[in-house]
N, C-alpha and C positions, 0 to 999 in steps of 0.2 A: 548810155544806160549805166548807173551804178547798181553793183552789184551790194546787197545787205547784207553785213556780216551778221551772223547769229553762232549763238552755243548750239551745239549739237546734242539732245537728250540719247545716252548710251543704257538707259534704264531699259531701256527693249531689248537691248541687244546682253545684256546682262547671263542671262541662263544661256547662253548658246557662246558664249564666253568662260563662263564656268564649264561647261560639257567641255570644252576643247581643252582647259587649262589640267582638267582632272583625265583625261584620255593621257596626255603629254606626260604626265607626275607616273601615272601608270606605268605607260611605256618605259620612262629613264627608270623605274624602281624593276624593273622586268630585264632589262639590259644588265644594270649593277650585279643582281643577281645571277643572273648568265656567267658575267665574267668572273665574280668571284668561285661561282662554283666551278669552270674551268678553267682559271686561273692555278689553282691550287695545286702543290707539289706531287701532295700524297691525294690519291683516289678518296674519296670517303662515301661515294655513293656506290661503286662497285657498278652490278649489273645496271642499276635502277637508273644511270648518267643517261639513257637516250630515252627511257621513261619521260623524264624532270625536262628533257631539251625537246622532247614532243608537247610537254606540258604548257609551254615556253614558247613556244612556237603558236600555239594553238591560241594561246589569251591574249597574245599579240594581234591576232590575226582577226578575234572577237573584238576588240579594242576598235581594231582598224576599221570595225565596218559600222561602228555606235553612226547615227545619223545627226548631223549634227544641225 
């Protein structure tokens, strides 16, 4: 038996590729900001620092659960 090579149509799979690729763009842009903001020498959030890391925490976690 030989087996038929064919192209594979990835047009279906399209939006469910895009879902994933924009979850990921999310996520690094949510991390970068993490560290920069507790990266930094001088405080500049004060109190509001476990605010912004709850904040951070939580869109990560909404992120995680997008159905893909």
């Amino acid at each position: 038996m030989s087996k038929k090579k064919s192209l594979i149509n990835v047009a279906r799979w399209l939006p469910q590729m895009k879902r994933a690729c924009s979850c990921k763009i999310v996520l690094d842009q949510l991390d970068q900001l993490e560290t920069d903001v507790y990266q930094k020498t001088e405080p500049r959030f004060g109190a509001s620092d476990l605010d912004l890391k709850g904040r951070i925490e939580q869109i990560k976690k909404d992120v995680a659960r997008i159905q893909l």
